[in-house]
C-alpha positions in Angstrom: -12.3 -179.7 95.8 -10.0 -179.6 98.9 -10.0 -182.3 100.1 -9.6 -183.6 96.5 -6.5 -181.7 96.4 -4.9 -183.1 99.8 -5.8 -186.7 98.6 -4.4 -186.6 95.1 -0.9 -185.2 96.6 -0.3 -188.3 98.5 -1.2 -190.5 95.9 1.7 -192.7 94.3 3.2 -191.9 90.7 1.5 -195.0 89.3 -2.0 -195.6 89.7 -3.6 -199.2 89.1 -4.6 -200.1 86.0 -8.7 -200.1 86.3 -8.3 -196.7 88.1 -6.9 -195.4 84.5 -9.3 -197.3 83.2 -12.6 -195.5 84.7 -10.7 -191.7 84.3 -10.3 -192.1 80.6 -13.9 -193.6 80.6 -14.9 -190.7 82.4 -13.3 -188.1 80.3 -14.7 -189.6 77.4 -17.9 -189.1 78.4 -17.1 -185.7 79.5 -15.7 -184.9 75.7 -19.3 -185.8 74.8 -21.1 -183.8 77.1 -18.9 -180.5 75.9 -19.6 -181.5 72.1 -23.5 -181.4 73.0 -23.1 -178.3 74.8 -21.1 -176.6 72.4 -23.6 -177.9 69.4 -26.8 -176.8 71.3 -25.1 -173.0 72.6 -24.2 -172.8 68.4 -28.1 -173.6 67.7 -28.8 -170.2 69.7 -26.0 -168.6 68.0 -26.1 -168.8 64.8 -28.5 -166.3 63.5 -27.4 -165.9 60.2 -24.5 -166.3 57.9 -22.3 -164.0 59.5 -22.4 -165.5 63.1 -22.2 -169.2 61.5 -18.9 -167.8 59.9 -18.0 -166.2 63.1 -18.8 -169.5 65.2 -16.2 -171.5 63.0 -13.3 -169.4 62.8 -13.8 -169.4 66.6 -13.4 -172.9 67.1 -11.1 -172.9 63.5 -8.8 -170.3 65.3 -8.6 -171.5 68.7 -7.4 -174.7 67.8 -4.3 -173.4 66.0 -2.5 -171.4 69.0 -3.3 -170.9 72.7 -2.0 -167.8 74.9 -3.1 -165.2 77.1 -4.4 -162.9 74.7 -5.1 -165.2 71.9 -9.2 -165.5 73.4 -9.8 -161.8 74.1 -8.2 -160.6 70.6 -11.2 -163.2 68.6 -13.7 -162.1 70.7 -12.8 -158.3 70.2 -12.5 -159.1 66.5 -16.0 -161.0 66.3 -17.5 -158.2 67.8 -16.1 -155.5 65.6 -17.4 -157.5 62.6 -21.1 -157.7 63.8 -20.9 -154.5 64.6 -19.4 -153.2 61.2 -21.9 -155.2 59.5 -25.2 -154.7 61.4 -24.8 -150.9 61.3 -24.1 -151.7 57.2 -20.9 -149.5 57.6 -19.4 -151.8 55.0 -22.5 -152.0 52.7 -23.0 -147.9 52.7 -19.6 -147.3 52.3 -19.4 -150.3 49.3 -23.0 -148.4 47.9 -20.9 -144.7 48.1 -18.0 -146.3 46.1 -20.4 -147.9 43.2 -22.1 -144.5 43.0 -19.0 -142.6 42.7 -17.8 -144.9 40.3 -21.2 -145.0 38.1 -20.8 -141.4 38.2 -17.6 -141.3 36.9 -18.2 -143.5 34.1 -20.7 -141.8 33.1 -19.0 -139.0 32.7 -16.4 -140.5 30.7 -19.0 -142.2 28.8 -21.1 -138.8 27.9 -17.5 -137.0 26.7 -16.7 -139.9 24.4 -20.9 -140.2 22.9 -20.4 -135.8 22.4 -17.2 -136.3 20.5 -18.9 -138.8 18.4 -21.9 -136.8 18.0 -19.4 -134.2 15.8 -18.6 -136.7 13.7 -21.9 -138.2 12.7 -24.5 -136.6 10.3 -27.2 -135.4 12.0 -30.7 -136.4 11.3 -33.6 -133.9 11.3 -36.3 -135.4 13.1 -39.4 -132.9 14.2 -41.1 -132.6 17.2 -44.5 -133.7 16.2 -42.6 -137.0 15.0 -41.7 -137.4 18.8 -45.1 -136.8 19.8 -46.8 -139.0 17.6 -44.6 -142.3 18.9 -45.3 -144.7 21.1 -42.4 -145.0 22.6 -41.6 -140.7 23.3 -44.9 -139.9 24.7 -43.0 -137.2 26.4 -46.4 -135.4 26.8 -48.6 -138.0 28.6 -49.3 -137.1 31.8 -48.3 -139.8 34.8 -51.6 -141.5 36.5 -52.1 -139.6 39.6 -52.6 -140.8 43.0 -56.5 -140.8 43.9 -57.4 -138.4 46.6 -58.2 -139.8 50.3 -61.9 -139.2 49.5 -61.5 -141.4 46.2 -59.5 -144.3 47.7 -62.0 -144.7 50.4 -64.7 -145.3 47.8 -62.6 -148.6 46.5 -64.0 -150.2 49.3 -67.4 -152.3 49.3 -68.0 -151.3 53.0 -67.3 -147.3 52.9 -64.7 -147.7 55.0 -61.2 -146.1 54.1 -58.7 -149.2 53.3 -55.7 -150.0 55.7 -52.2 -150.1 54.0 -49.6 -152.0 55.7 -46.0 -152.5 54.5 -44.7 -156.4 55.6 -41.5 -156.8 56.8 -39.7 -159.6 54.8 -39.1 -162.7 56.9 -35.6 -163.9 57.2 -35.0 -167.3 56.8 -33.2 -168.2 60.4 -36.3 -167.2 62.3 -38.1 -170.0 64.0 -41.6 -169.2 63.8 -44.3 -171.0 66.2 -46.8 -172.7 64.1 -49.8 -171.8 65.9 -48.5 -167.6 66.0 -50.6 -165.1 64.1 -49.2 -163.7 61.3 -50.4 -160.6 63.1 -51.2 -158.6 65.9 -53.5 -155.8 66.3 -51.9 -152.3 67.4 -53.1 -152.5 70.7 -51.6 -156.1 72.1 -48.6 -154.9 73.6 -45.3 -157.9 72.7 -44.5 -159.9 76.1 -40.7 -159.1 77.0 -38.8 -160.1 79.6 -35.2 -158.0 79.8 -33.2 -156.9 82.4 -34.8 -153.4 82.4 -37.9 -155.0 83.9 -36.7 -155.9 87.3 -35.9 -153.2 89.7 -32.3 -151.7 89.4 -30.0 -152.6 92.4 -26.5 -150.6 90.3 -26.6 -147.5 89.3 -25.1 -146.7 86.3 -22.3 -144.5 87.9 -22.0 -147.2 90.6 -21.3 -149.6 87.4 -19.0 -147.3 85.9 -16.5 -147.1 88.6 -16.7 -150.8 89.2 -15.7 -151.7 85.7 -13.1 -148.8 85.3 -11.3 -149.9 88.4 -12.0 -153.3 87.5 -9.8 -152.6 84.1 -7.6 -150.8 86.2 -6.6 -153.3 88.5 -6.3 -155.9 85.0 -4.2 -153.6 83.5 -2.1 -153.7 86.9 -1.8 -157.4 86.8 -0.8 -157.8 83.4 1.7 -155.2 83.5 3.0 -156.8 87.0 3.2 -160.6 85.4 5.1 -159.6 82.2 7.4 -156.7 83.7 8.7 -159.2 86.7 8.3 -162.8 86.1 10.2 -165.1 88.3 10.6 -162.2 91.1 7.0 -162.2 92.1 5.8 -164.8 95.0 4.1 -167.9 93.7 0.9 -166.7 95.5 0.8 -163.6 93.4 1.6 -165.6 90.2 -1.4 -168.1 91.0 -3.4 -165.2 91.6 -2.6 -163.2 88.3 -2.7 -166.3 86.1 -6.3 -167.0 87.5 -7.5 -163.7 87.5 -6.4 -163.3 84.0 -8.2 -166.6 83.1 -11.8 -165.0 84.9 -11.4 -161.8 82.7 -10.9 -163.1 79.3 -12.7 -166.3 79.1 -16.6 -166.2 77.9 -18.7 -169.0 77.1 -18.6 -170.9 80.2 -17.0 -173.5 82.1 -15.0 -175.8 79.1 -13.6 -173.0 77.3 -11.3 -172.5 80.4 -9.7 -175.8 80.9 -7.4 -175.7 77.9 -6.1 -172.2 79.6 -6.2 -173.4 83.1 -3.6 -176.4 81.6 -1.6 -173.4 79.9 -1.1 -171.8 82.7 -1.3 -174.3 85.5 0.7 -177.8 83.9 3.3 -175.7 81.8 4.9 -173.6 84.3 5.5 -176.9 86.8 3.2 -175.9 89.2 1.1 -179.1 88.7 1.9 -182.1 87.3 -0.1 -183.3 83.6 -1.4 -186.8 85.9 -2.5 -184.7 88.7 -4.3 -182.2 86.7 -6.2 -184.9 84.1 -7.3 -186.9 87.5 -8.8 -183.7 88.9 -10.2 -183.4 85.8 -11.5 -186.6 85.6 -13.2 -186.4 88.8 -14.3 -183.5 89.2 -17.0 -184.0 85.5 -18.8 -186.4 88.2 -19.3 -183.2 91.4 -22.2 -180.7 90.7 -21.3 -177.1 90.2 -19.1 -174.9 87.4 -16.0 -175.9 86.1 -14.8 -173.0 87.6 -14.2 -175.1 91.1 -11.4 -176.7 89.2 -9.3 -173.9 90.3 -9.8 -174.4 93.8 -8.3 -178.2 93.1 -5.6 -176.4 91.4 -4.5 -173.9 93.6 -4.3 -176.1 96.3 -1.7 -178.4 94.4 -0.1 -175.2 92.7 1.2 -174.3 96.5 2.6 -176.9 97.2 6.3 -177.3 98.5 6.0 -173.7 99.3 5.6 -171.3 101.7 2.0 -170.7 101.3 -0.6 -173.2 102.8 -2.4 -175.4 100.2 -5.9 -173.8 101.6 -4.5 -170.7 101.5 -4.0 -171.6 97.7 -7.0 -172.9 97.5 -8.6 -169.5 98.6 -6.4 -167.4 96.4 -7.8 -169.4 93.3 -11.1 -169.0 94.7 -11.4 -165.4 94.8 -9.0 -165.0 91.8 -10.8 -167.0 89.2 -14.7 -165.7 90.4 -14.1 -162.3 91.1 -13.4 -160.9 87.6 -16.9 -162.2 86.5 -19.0 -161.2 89.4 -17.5 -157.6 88.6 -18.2 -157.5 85.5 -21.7 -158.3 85.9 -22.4 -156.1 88.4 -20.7 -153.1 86.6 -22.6 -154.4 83.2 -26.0 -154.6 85.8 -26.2 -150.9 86.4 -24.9 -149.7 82.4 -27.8 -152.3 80.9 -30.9 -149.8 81.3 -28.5 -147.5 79.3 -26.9 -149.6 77.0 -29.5 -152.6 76.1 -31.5 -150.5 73.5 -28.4 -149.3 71.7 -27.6 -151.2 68.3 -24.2 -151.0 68.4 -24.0 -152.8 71.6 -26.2 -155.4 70.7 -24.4 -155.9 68.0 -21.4 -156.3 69.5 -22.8 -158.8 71.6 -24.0 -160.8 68.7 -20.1 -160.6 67.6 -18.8 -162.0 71.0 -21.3 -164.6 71.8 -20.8 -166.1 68.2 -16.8 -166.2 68.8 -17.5 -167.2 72.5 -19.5 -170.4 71.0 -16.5 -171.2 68.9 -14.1 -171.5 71.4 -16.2 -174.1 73.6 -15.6 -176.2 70.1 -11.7 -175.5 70.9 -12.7 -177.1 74.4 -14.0 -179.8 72.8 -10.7 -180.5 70.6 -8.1 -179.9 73.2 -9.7 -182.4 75.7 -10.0 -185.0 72.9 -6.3 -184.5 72.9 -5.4 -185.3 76.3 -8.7 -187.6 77.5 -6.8 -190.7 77.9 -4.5 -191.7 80.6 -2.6 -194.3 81.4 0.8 -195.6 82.1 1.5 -195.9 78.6 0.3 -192.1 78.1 3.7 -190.8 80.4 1.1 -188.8 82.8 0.5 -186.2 79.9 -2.5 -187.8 78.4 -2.6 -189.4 74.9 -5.5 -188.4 72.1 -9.1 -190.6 72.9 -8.9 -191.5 69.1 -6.6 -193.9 69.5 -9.0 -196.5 71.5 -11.9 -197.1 69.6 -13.7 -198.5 72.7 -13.2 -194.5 74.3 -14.6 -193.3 71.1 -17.9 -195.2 71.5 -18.1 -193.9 75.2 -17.6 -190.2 73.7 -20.4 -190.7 71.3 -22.7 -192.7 73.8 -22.7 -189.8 76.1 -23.4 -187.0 73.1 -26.4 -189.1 71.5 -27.5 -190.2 75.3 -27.8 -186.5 76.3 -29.3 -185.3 72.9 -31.6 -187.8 72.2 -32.8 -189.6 75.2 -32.6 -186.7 77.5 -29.6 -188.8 79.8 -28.5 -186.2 82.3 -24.8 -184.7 82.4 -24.1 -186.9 85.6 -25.1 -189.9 84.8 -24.0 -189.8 81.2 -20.8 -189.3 82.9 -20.7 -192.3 85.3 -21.9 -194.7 82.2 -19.0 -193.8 80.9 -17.0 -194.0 84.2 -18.2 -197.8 84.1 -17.7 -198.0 80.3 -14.0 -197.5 81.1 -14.2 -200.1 83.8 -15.7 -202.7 81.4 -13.2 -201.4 78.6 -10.5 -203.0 81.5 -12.1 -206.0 82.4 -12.7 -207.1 78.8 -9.8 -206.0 76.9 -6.7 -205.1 79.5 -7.1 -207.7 82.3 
């Protein structure tokens, strides 16, 4: 990603016409790839109608505005919501108020029937009437329950009957069609968690890595917004980076419409540069996440730090946050993985995490095309139907012929080459 970085900054301001050509080909196809992703990571999602609803205002939300805290504040809210509604805080509370309010009405309802009652004539009615009616058999005894000696008798083989209470099925789960409907008390369930494997965190070893962790984000935040402009650019590439580690979830796309916020907008890389590394880099193995290396290496230049140097900072910046995290969560998970309220919020997060890669999906449709005619800030893939075919070749390629990620890619690299030769040249 270097060397990527040194080459681009000595290219020209105008680039030939096929090499626009294969880079909108190529990010067309990468559009595709991300849709596929984003649909098959919402198939494990979506568990039931409150994560469905959760996985589109996600992607419903994060179209409308972008900003540092914009992502963390959805996920945050997606999680609260799961975890209102799995612990049924909202449905007791809703069952406590239609109780009170039964109660209530009752009462009102039994004051107005006794100031009635006065009014009316009353009826003499005995008590052997009320005895001899079908309807008042106030004396007939209820059937009792038959004695453990007597129900094991309503079996044929002598022996005593066993009473099981099925759980009702919910109509998301996936059931495999040659599963029993039941196992015998003895067959332990197979599972696989993180508990299994031997503990190399403990869980006050975790705790002081994610409290200083949060420490240390609390100082960069406070550091960006209380002194911008007065800080070095090194610092500001490592804040805006390190920010961009910590709050994004979901994977690799959900990060490039934030790494454009924070990287194109402030001048420290030019839109061209930063849609040709884009470009290129959907064809190298690896995360997404390497695109910062690309970028901090153009983000330093014309200063006084080094482009490697930049390069390193964005390194370390943009991979250190998760790593962290994971080890502080790695030593807190024997703790914390049997607790409902944490799986719950995890349901919440995931669900709002899978929405945003849909934002992904949207924002790089937006800019996908370049050109001369696009002024080096990328125009909307929309407008060429040809691109729209590579975008959808790719999707159905990788979902129903089993096309890998790469090489869906380069087809569409040399769709956009063909997309030259036929209709530009």
């Amino acid at each position: 990603m270097y060397s990527l970085s040194v080459g681009i900054s000595r290219v020209g301001s105008t680039l030939p016409e096929p090499v626009y050509s294969l880079l909108s080909g190529l990010n067309a196809a990468t559009v595709g790839i991300i849709a596929l992703a984003a649909v098959n990571l919402a198939g494990r999602a979506i568990t039931d109608k409150l994560t469905l609803i959760l996985v589109f205002l996600g992607g419903a939300l994060g179209m409308l505005y972008t900003a540092l805290w914009y992502y963390p504040v959805l996920m945050v809210g997606a999680g609260f919501a799961t975890l209102i509604w799995d612990l049924r805080w909202l449905q007791n509370s809703a069952r406590r108020i239609t109780k009170l309010t039964k109660i209530l009405m009752g009462k009102k309802s039994s004051q107005f029937t006794k100031g009635e009652r006065r009014s009316w004539p009353r009826k003499s009615t005995s008590r052997n009437t009320l005895r001899s009616s079908p309807h008042h058999s106030v004396e007939k005894p209820l059937p009792s329950i038959p004695h453990s000696s007597e129900r094991s008798s309503l079996t044929s083989d002598g022996r005593t009957p066993h009473y099981t209470i099925a759980a009702p099925r919910s109509k998301f789960a996936i059931m495999p069609s040659n599963s029993s409907s039941t196992l015998p008390s003895s067959t332990p369930l197979p599972t696989t968690t993180l508990s299994s494997f031997p503990s190399l965190v403990t869980w006050r070893l975790g705790t002081i890595l994610l409290v200083l962790f949060f420490l240390s984000f609390i100082a960069v935040l406070l550091l960006r917004s209380l002194l911008p402009g007065v800080v070095p650019r090194a610092f500001s590439l490592f804040s805006s980076l390190y920010l961009a580690g910590t709050i994004i979830f979901g994977g690799g796309p959900v990060v490039i419409p934030l790494l454009r916020e924070y990287m194109v907008s402030p001048g420290w890389v030019s839109p061209r540069d930063f849609l040709l590394g884009l470009a290129i880099i959907q064809s190298f193995p690896g995360p997404n996440f390497n695109f910062a290396v690309y970028l901090g290496a153009l983000a330093t230049k014309g200063t006084s730090v080094p482009s490697f140097a930049g390069a390193l900072i964005a390194l370390v910046a943009i991979f250190t946050p998760g790593l962290v995290i994971m080890l502080g969560f790695l030593g807190l998970w024997q703790t914390l993985e049997g607790r409902a309220w944490f799986q719950a919020i995890l349901r919440g997060v995931n669900a709002a995490a899978v929405g945003l890669v849909f934002t992904a999906v949207y924002k790089l449709w937006e800019i996908g095309r370049v050109g001369v005619a696009a002024g080096g800030g990328g125009q909307p893939l929309g407008g060429d139907p040809w691109l729209v075919f590579l975008t959808a070749m790719a999707f159905v390629s990788g979902n129903w012929f089993g096309v890998n990620a790469p090489v869906a890619i380069l087809m569409g690299g040399t769709g956009g080459i063909a997309r030259w030769a036929i209709f530009i040249r």
